[in-house]
C-alpha positions, 0 to 999 in steps of 0.5 A: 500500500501506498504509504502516508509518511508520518505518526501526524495522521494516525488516528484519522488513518487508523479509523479509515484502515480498519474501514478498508480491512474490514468492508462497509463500515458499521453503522453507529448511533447517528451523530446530532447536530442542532442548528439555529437558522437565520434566514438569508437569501441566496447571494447576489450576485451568486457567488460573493463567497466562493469556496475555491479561488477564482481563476483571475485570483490564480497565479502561476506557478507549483503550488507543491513547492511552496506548501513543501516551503511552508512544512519547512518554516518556523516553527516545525511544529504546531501546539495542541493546547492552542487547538485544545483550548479552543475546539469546545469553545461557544462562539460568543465566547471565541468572538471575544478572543484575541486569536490573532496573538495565538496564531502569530507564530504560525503567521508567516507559514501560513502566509505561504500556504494561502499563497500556495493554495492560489497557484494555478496548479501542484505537482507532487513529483512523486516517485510513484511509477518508480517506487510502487507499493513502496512509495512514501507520500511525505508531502501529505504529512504537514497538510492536516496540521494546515488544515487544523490552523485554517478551521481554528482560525475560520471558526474565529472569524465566522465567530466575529462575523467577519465573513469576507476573511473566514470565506478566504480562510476557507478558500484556502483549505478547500482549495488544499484538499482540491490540489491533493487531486494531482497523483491522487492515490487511494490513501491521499484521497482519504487524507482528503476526506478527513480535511473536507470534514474538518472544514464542512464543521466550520461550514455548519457554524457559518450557517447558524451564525447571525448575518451569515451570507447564505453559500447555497450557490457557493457550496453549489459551485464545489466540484461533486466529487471533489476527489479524483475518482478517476485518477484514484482508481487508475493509480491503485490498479496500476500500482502492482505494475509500478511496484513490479514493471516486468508484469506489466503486459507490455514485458510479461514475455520478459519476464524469466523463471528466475524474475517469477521466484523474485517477484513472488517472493518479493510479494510476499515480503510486501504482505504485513505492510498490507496487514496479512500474513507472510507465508514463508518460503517453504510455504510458498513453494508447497502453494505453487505445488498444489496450484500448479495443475489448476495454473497449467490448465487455465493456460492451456486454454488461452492457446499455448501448446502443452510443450511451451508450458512444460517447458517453463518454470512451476514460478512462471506458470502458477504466477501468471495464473495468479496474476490473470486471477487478480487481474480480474477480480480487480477489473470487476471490483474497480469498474463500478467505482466512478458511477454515482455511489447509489448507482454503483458499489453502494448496491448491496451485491447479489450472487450475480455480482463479481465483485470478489475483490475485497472478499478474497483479501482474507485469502490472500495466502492462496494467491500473493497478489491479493495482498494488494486488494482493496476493500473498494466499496468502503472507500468508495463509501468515503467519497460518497460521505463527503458528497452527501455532507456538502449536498445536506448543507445545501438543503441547509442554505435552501432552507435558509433562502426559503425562511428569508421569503417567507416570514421565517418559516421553514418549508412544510416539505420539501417539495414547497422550495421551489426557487433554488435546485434541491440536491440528494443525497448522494448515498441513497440517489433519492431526497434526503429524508425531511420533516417537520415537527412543530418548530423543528426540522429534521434532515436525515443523512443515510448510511447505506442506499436502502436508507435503513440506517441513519448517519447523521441527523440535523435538527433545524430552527429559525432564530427569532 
């Protein structure tokens, strides 16, 4: 597995590995928040506070460089106290901070790091195509600190109302996670999860904060997906041929009995960086053994003559077998990945499914390759969180817009706004669930796509 080069993420990435080792993830008591609205039109013009940087306020340049300039100023480190201190904090208490005085530290670094999230475009450079496996994406390692100062500060402003300097912050954060879209590899897309949730938190505070412009149009303006789908799901089924090149179809016929027991042995060696076990060479050789009849008569069958495979090595014809193996497995685990989550990998299969992927992992000591399979549906379902969140805020903001047109009411139902575009929920592919009681309102986000469990629920008033 590609790596993230640092203990900084541990616990974010721990909960997200444990997700990816064992499948969908499993539902928990749905988390509460409690949201009181003031009403406000939807901006005009539409988008006053975009949460990306504009082209025109683009520059060129690699914004790579300097975020790897950032990492490197004073000071190396950022306090936990300053964030501990204030995490828990009610606004009208924060309002009344001097948080400026506590950030001045960091001012400088964070100066590059706005700089650098308005550059035209970043290129990581990484060793990817060289290193496979092996890589060590070091950069991802100063980025969630980035992004803890960015929603400290944000939450501030949004605390003093001060709206043109929390949107740029925000700018700023978004536009981070945005440029992790360039090599974006399965883990770097899940570090970017973990920074979009951090900043749709500060998100949810500018919406329940007095005189807050409403971002329907803003959040509309974001990207849906804002992660790579594409770019992620051809680097994680490429990375068995970065990390062993002679595999690739291109040189198959290259490789020699001799690279086979390499390779096959190197996987091997790969298996506890991927959580399994690594058999050893005695029990490899037992495995190639037994799987040799089965591996030999599945190439005879693409049309290769019974002299040309005997005269090749127990390594040669048993990895090749294995490799088809994955190969195809993997191709019916990914091919779903791009379509909308509801639509695709959110189904729950059924016999006629071929999506094997992840449950083959757990026998990944019948074939060395699956040691690089990926639990593809619970990532999947990571993306499709985030998506779900920016489409529950919009409704958020629609709700917003509606209450500002009509004496501070909130909508009935749904189906009663009517002059802004309503989003789904981007898990289920339906509405999100949504009713009234009283003066409250209840917006309801799924876990799966049958809507039998619920993720996250808001409960939504108008401040009088």
């Amino acid at each position: 597995m590609i790596r993230a080069f640092s203990t900084i993420f541990a616990a974010g990435l721990i909960g997200l590995a444990a997700q990816l080792a064992h499948g969908q993830p499993r539902p928990m008591p749905p988390d509460v928040t409690n949201l009181s609205l003031h009403p406000a039109a939807a901006t005009r013009p539409a988008w006053d506070f975009p949460l990306l940087p504009n082209r025109v306020d683009q520059h060129p340049g690699n914004a790579a460089q300097l975020h790897m300039i950032a990492a490197l100023a004073a000071p190396n480190s950022f306090s936990e106290e300053i964030f501990d201190r204030y995490r828990d904090m009610s606004m009208a208490d924060l309002a009344k901070v001097d948080l400026a005085k506590e950030l001045e530290p960091y001012k400088t670094k964070m100066e590059i790091v706005a700089s650098a999230a308005r550059r035209d475009h970043a290129e990581w450079e990484t060793n990817l195509r060289e290193r496979g496996a092996l890589t060590m994406l070091t950069y991802l390692n100063p980025m969630r600190p980035f992004i803890r100062v960015l929603c400290l500060k944000s939450r501030w402003q949004i605390a003093r109302h001060d709206w043109e300097g929390a949107c740029y912050t925000l700018q700023t954060g978004f536009a981070i996670c945005d440029q992790l879209n360039d090599h974006p590899a399965l883990i770097q897309g899940l570090v970017q999860c973990g920074m979009l949730d951090a900043l749709i938190e500060r998100l949810e505070d500018w919406s329940a904060e007095p005189g807050a412009p409403n971002l329907y149009w803003a959040l509309s303006d974001l990207p849906q997906p804002l992660e790579n789908l594409r770019g992620i799901s051809q680097i994680e089924q490429a990375e068995i041929y970065f990390t062993f090149p002679q595999l690739d179809a291109h040189h198959q016929r290259e490789a020699s009995a001799g690279d086979w027991k390499k390779i096959l042995r190197q996987m091997q060696q790969l298996a506890p960086m991927y959580g399994n076990k690594a058999v050893s060479t005695a029990e490899l050789t037992v495995l190639v053994a037994a799987k040799y009849p089965a591996a030999r008569a599945a190439m005879l069958k693409t049309g290769k003559t019974a002299a040309v495979v005997d005269a090749m090595s127990l390594d040669q014809v048993v990895g090749a077998y294995w490799l088809a193996e994955y190969e195809a497995k993997s191709a019916d685990a990914w091919h779903l990945w791009q379509l909308p989550y509801w639509q695709g990998l959110g189904r729950k299969p059924d016999t006629t499914d071929s999506n094997e992927f992840e449950a083959t992992r757990e026998a990944a000591e019948q074939n060395p390759f699956f040691v690089m399979a990926r639990r593809v549906r619970s990532a999947r379902w990571q993306f499709a969180r985030i998506e779900q969140r920016i489409g529950a805020l919009r409704l958020i903001e629609a709700v917003r817009d509606y209450a500002s047109a009509h004496d501070g009411k909130l909508p009935a139902n749904l189906t009663d706004v009517t002059s802004l575009p309503l989003p789904v929920d981007a898990v289920t592919g339906r509405p999100f669930r949504y009713h009234v009681d009283g003066n409250t309102a209840t917006v309801e986000l799924s876990y799966d796509v049958d809507a039998q469990q619920i993720k996250q629920i808001y409960h939504l008033t108008i401040a009088h």
